[in-house]
N, C-alpha and C positions, 0 to 999 in steps of 0.2 A: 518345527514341522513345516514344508512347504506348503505355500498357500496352493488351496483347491485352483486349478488351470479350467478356463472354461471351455466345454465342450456341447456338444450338437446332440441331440436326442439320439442321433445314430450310429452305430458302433464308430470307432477310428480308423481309418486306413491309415497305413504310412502314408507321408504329405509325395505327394508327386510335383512333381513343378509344374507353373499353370505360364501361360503367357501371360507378359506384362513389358509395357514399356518404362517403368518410373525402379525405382530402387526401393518403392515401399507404397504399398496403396493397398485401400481399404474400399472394399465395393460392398455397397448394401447394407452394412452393418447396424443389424437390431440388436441391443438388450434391453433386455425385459427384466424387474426384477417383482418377484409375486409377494404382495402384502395381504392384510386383515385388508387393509380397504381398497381393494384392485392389484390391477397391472400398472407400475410405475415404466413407463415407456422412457427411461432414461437416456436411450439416443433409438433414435427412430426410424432407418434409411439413412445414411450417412455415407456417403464417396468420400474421398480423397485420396490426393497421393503427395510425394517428395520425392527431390533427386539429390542424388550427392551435391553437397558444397550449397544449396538449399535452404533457405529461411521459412517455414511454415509457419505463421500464428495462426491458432484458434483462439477466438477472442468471443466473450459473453456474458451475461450477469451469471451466477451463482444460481447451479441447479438448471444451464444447460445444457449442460453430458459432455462439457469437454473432457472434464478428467476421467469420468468413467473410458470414454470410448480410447482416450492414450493407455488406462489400465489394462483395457482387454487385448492391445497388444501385444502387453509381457506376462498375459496369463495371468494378471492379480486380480481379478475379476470372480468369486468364488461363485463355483455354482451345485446344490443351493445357496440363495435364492437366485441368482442371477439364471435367466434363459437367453437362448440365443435363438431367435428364431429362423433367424438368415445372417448369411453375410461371408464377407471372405478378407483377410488380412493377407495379402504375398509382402513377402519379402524378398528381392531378387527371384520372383514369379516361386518361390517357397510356400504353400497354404501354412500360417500360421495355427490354426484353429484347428486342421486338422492332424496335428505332429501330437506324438505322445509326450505325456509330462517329462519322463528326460530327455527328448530332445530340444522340449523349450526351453527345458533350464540352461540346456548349452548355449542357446540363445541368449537367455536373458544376461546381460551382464557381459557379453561378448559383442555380439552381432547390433543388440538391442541394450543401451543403457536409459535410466531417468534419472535427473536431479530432482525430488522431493522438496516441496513447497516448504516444507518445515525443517531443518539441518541437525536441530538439537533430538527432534524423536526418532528423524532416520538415521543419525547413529547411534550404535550403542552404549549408553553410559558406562559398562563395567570392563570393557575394553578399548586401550589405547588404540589412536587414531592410527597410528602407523599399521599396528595389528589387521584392523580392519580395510583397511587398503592390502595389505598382504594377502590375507586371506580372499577378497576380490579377485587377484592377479593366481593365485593356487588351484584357484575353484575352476580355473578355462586354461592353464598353461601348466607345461610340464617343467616347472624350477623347484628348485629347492625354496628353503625355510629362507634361510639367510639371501638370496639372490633374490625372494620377494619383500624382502624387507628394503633390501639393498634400491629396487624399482620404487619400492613405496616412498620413499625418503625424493626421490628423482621425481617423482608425479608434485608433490607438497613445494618442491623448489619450482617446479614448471607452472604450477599456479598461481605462482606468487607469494609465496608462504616466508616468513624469513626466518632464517637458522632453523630448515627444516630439518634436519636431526633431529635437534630435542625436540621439537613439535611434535615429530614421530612417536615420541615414548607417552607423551601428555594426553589426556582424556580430553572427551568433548566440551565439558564442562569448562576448562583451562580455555579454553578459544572464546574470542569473539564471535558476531554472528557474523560477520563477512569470511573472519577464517573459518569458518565452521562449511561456511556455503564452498569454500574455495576447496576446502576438504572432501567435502561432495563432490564434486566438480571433479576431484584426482581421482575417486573411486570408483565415477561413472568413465571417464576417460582410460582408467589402468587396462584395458584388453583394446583399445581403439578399436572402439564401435563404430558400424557405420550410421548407426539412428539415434541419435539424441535424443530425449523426449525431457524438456524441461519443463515442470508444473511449479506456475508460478513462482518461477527461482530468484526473484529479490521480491516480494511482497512486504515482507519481515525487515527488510534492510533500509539505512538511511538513502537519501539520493546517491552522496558521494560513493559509499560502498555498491552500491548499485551502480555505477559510473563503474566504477574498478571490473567489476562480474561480468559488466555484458563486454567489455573492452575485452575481457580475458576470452571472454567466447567467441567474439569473433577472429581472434587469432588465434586461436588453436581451431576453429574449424579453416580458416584459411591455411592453414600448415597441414591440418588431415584430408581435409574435402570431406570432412562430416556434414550430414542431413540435421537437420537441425526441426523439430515440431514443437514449436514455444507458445505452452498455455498461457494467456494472462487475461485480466480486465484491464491493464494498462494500457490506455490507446498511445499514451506518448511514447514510451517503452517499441509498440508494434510501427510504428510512425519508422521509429530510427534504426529498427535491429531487423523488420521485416521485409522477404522479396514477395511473397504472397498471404492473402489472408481470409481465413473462412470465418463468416460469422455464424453462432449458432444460436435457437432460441429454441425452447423446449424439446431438445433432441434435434432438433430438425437442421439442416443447414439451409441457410437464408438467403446467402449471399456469398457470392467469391470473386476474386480476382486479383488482381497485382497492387503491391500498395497505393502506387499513384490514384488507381480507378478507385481504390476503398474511402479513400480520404477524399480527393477532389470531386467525384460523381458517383454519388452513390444512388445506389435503385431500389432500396428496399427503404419501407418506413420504419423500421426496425434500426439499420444500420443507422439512419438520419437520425433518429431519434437520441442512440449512442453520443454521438458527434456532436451533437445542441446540447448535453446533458453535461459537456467537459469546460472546465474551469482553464482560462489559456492563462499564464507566465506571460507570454507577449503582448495579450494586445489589454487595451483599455479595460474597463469593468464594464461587463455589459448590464444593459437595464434590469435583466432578469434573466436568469437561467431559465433553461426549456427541459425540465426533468421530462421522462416517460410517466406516464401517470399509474397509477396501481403500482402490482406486484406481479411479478412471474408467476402462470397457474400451476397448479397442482399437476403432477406429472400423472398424476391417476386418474386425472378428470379437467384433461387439455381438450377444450374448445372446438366443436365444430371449424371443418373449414381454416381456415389460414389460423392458426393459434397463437397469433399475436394483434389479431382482428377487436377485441374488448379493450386492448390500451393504445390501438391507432386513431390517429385523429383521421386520414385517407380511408376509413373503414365504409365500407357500402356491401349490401345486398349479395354482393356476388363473392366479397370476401368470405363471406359466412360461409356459402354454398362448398364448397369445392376446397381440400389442400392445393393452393399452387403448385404447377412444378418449378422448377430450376431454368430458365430458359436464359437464350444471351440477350445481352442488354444490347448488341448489335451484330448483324450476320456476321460471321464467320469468328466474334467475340473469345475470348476465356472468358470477362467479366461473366458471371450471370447472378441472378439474382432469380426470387419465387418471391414475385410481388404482381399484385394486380394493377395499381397503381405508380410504375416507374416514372411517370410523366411528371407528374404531382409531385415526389420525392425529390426529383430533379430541381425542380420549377424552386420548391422552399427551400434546399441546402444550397442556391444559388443567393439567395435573399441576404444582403449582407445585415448582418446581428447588429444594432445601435448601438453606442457607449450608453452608458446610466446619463442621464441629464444632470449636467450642474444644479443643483437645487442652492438657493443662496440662505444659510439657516439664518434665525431670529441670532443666534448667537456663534460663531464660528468656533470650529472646534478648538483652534489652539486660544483660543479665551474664554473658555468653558472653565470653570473652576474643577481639582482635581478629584474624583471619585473615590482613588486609591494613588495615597502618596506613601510610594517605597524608596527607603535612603539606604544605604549603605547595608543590606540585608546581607547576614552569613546564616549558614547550616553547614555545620562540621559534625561530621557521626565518627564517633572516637573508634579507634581498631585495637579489642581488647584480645590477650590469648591467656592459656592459663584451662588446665581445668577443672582445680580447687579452686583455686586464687586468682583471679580475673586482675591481668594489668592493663592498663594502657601502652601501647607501643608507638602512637600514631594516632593520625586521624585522615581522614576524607572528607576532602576539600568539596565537598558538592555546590554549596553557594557562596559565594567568595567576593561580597561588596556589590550586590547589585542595587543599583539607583534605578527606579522607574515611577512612572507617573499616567493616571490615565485620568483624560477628562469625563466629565459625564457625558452620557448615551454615546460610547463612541466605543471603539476596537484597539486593541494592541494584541497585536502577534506575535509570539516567542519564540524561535525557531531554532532550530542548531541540531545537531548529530545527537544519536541517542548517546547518552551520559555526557552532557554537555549540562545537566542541570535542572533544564524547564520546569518539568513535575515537581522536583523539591523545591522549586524557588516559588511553585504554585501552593503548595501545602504549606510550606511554610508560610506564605500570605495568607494565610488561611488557618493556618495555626494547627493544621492537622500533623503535621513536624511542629514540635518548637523551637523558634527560633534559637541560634546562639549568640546573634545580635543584629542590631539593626532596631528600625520604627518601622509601623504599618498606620498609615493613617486610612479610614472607609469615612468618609463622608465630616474631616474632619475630628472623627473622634480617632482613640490611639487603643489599637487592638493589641499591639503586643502587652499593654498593661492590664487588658482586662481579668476579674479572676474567671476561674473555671464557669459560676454561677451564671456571671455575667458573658462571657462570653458565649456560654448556651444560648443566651439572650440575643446577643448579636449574631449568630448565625440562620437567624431569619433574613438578614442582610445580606450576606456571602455566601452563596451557592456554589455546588459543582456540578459539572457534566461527565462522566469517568467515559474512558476510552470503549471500554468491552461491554458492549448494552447489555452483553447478558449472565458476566460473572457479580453486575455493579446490582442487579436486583435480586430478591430473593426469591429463589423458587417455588419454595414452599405457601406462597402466598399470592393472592390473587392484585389485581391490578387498583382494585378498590383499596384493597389493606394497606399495600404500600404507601399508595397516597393517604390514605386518610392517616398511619402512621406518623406522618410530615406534622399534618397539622396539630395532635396527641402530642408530641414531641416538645415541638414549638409555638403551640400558641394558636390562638387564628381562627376565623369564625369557620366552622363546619355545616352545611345544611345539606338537606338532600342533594341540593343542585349543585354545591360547590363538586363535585368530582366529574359527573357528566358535564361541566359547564368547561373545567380545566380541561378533559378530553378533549372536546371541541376543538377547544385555542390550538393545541396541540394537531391537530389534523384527522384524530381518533374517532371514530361511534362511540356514543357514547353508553351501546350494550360491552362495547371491548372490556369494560370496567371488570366483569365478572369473571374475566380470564387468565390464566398462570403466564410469564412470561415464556414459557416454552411455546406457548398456541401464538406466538408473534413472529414474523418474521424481524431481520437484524433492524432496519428500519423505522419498524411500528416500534422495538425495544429502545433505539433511540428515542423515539418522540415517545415512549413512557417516562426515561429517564431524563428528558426536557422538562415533563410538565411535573415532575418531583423538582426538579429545580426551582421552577416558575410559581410554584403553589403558593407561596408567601409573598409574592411582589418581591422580590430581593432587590436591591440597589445594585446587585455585582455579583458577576455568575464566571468562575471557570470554566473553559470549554478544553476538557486536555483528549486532545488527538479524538472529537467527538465525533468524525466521518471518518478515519483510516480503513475501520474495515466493514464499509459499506461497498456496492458495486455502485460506478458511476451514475446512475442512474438514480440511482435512492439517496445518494450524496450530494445531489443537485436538489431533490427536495428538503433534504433536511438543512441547507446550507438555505433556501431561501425562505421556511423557516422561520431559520434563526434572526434572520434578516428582516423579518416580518415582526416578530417579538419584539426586538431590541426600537424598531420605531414607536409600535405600539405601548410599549410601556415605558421607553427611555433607556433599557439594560444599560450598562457599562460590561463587557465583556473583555475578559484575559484571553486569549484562543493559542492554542500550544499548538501545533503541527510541523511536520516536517516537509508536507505537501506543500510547498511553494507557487504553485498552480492554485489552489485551494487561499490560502493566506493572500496572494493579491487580490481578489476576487472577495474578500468580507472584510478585508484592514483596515483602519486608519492611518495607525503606525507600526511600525513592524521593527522588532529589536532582535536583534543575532544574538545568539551565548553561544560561547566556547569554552569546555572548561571551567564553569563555574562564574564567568563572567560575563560582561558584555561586550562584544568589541564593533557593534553599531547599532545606530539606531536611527529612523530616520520615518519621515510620513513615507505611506505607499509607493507612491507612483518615484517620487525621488529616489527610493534606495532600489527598487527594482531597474532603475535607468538608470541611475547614477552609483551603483557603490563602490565603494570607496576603499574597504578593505580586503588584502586578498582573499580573506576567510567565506566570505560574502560572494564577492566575483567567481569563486572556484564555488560556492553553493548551487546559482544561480546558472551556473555553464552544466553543470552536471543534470541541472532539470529536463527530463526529454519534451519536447513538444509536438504536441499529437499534429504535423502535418510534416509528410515527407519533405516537400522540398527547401523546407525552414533546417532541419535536420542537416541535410546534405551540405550546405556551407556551413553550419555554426562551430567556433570557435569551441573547443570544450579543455577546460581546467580537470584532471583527473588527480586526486589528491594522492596519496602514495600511505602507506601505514595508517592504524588504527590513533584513534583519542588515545593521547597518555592517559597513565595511569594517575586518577584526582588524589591519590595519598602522597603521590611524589610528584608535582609537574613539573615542567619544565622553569629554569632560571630565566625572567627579562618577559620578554615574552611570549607565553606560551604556545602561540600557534608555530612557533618558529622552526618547530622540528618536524612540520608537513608543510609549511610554507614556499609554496613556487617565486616567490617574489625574493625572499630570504636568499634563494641560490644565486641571484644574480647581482647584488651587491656587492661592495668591495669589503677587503677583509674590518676594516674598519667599521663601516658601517654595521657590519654581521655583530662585529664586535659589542654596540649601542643595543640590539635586537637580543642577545645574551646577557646584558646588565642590566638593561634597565627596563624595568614595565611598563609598559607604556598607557598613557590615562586618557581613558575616555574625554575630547574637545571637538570645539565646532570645526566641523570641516570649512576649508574655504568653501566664502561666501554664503552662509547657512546656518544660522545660530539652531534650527531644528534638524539637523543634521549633525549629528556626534558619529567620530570614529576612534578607535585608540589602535592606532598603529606610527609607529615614525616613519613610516615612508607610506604614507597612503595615496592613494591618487586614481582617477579612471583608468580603466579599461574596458573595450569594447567585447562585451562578451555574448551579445547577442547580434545576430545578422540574419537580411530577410527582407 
């Protein structure tokens, strides 16, 4: 059934064409969507526009109408509930809004494509990929069966897809998440649209595959002269791929102008606020992040006056009064901004950010004695078939000899491509995988030998932080329950005050106790699921990917935080992340895995400046950096194909068959890189600096 197309209280006329100068612009645009408790003002008065060949980002925390107001483009906007009280969408001076439901549909998918944030639910599971691009290409042109099969196959090779044939016949399932996206990508491209509308098109993805995606986008809109409207929270992402950018904040638009102006002078305390909130790759570790304070209001019950006036620190009397309007930040400007205070915003995002102060500890980290000593750690999950008689055929190689060591109150960061291992190599230190061998030492004692009894015992010692704040608790139970659960479990003095007291440390009220985690935002769910970790003093706490999916701003508080804890009680933290931006910014030392391995490892500041392996160097070039004209010169390593497959990898050494260093060596040498594996040693001059590659050595991959 098609989705309900949103319409005007009043009958439809067919669309007339209206003047316009842009290829696609949005005047005035209000929806409204009607609940039990109000009017949720989900975009609120919104302009913009795009031109062919075009880079738009809308950029904003979660639950500022970006992707509402890209939906009510293609008519996915269902109404009821949605209202429209005003507004006009042209397209080539076309009223969108006012066209009957089959003329949008001709639209959509023709005129008008979007790549969906998520790849595995917007396609279909019970139909082949190829199908599904087919049937795309059928739904807007007059071909045959076979001749849209025949394009399908030709879209999957243009994206980069390899041995797209058989790709074609294979379900979504069969793909990776970057071919899955790339797949996306041919079926929003199979009618060459002129409006792109991507919502959040690598959130899901590693760096590297996110490197490959935005690379594929900007060449095939350079070969279409596609428009391009790119939703994200990524400011480094918007830095490197954008020519203009609006910010939004409770519906509202805040700020606009060209990338340079967004990034280098910005005039709203909103947009500034963003910018102090991001964790850089490049520079130093600053003293303290400058989160935005609170939470985005209620779209039912947004604030007098400028509605981001409660969480500005530049807030006065006259913010309160009055919605800003949009004005330029200088006569005859594009920039503008709806701030009362542009002066003030100026004057502080000029103020150069401190590094953290060398502090000289009582004890230095690398002579701290070891918190968690891991030697030669495997997890192999055997590949059984059979469906009487279950054999063995195989196994998957998940964790395959990893050595690590963390001293006390100190960071080690785990990084690498999804299915590179991290998470299993985390559980299994933790024993929630059992090991298949290796030792685990915590403080000392030897956890892989504990029995079940006792290691109930010991897991007041070893904590986790799980990724998804809100599949990791239980719904059915209040914030009180949860916690005190911990302590019923394991041990541990309970009194009235212990849970309002843990809230506290936490950042929480301590009325929050009496509430489900659904009544939290993502944020306050992380710091529930901090202070379940914390509740027992632990000596060692995993953190696997425990800010991914926060908006920049809530990920600044929870990152300092964590940073707060770990002093205050001494933590020893594991931190798994793929965010590289995020990992120099709380690490001590930071170890790469590929494939099951490690192929370096090194204190902070060394492997971010100096590494050593190409696996590392191509990680680290792939990171985008939220300032444009850092962007504009930097080197970038783009890796080429997915992680093998951990039940078969490759012979020697594994990275060798995405490896850019690999292609430029002599047959010989290639030859060493195919027989032999190479083992993790000290790089010249750096007994804390290991890499295991045979041809290791600098490259410059950062510039600026």
């Amino acid at each position: 059934m098609a989705p309900t197309s949103p319409r005007p209280s009043r009958r439809r006329q067919a669309a007339q064409p209206t003047q316009s100068d842009h290829l696609l612009e949005v005047r005035d645009l209000r929806v409204h969507f009607d609940t039990a408790g109000g009017a949720v003002k989900a975009v609120d008065g919104v302009s913009w526009y795009v031109d062919s060949g075009e880079t738009l980002a809308i950029v904003g925390e979660s639950g500022s109408g970006k992707s509402v107001s890209a939906m009510t483009l293609l008519g996915l906007v269902p109404s009821p509930p949605a209202t429209f009280p005003s507004g006009q969408v042209l397209l080539e001076g076309r009223s969108l809004l006012d066209m009957p439901e089959s003329q949008q549909r001709k639209l959509r998918g023709s005129d008008l494509a979007m790549i969906f944030q998520d790849p595995l639910t917007a396609l279909n599971p019970v139909f082949r990929v190829g199908d599904q691009i087919a049937e795309m290409i059928r739904a807007h042109q007059s071909v045959g069966k076979m001749a849209a099969k025949t394009r399908a196959v030709e879209l999957l090779a243009e994206v980069g897809i390899p041995d797209p044939r058989l790709r074609a016949t294979q379900y979504p399932h069969e793909f990776s998440g970057g071919m899955r996206q790339r797949a996306m990508i041919a079926m929003a491209l199979a009618n060459d649209p002129k409006v792109l509308i991507a919502d959040e098109p690598t959130t899901a993805l590693d760096v590297t595959v996110q490197a490959q995606i935005m690379a594929l986008l900007e060449k095939l809109q350079a070969e279409r002269d596609t428009a391009i409207v790119l939703i994200t929270h990524d400011l480094g992402l918007v830095a490197a791929h954008a020519d203009r950018i609006m910010v939004m904040y409770a519906g509202h638009v805040v700020e606009e102008g060209t990338n340079d102006e967004i990034f280098t002078a910005p005039r709203h305390a909103y947009t500034h606020g963003l910018l102090s909130s991001l964790t850089r790759m490049d520079h130093a570790r600053p003293e303290k992040l400058e989160p935005i304070p609170g939470q985005p209001p209620n779209l039912a019950r947004v604030p007098e006056g400028c509605p981001f006036h409660p969480r500005c620190r530049f807030a006065t009397d006259a913010c309160r009064a009055d919605v800003p309007l949009l004005v330029a930040a200088a006569p005859g400007s594009s920039h503008r901004h709806a701030c009362v205070h542009p002066d003030e915003v100026a004057i502080a995002h000029e103020r150069p950010r401190e590094p953290a102060p060398v502090v000289a500890a009582e004890t230095p980290v690398e002579q701290r004695p070891p918190m968690l000593d891991v030697r030669d750690l495997v997890k192999h999950f055997p590949i059984r078939v059979g469906t009487f008689v279950k054999r063995t055929v195989g196994e998957v190689r998940a964790v395959d000899g990893v050595s690590l060591d963390i001293p006390a109150g100190s960071t080690l960061s785990l990084v690498g491509e999804s299915g590179c291992g991290k998470s299993t190599a985390a559980r299994a230190i933790l024993r929630l995988h059992e090991p298949t061998s290796g030792t685990i030492e915590l403080a000392g004692r030897d956890v892989t030998g504990l029995s079940l009894h006792d290691l109930r015992t010991a897991r007041a010692d070893m904590q986790i932080v799980f990724q998804d704040p809100y599949a990791s608790l239980n719904p059915r139970m209040t914030v009180r329950q949860i916690l005190t659960e911990k302590y019923e479990l394991l041990g541990g003095e309970l009194t009235d005050s212990t849970i309002p007291e843990l809230l506290e440390t936490v950042g929480l009220a301590a009325e929050y106790a009496d509430r489900y985690p659904h009544e939290f935002s993502g944020g306050q769910r992380q710091r529930v699921g901090i202070a379940r970790a914390i509740a027992l003093n632990p000596k060692f706490v995993v953190l696997d990917e425990p800010v991914s999916a926060l908006d920049v701003s809530i990920q600044a508080q929870v990152l300092n935080l964590l940073e707060e804890l770990q002093q205050e009680f001494g933590l020893t933290y594991l931190f798994i992340a793929h965010d590289l931006s995020v990992v120099r910014h709380i690490s001590d030392r930071v170890a790469v895995m590929y494939l099951g391995g490690i192929v370096e490892i090194a204190d902070r500041d060394t492997l971010f400046e100096h590494p050593q392996h190409p696996y590392t160097q191509a990680l680290i070039s792939a990171v985008p950096i939220p300032d444009p004209a850092v962007e504009r010169v930097r080197d970038r390593i783009v890796l080429t194909g997915d992680v093998p497959n951990p039940a078969n990898p490759p012979s020697g050494c594994r990275f060798r068959t995405r490896c850019w260093k690999h292609l430029q060596l002599s047959d010989d040498e290639k030859r060493r890189c195919i027989e032999e594996p190479p083992a993790l040693v000290p790089a010249a001059g750096s007994e804390r600096h290991e890499v295991a590659c045979h041809f290791a050595g600098e490259r410059e991959v950062l510039r600026g």
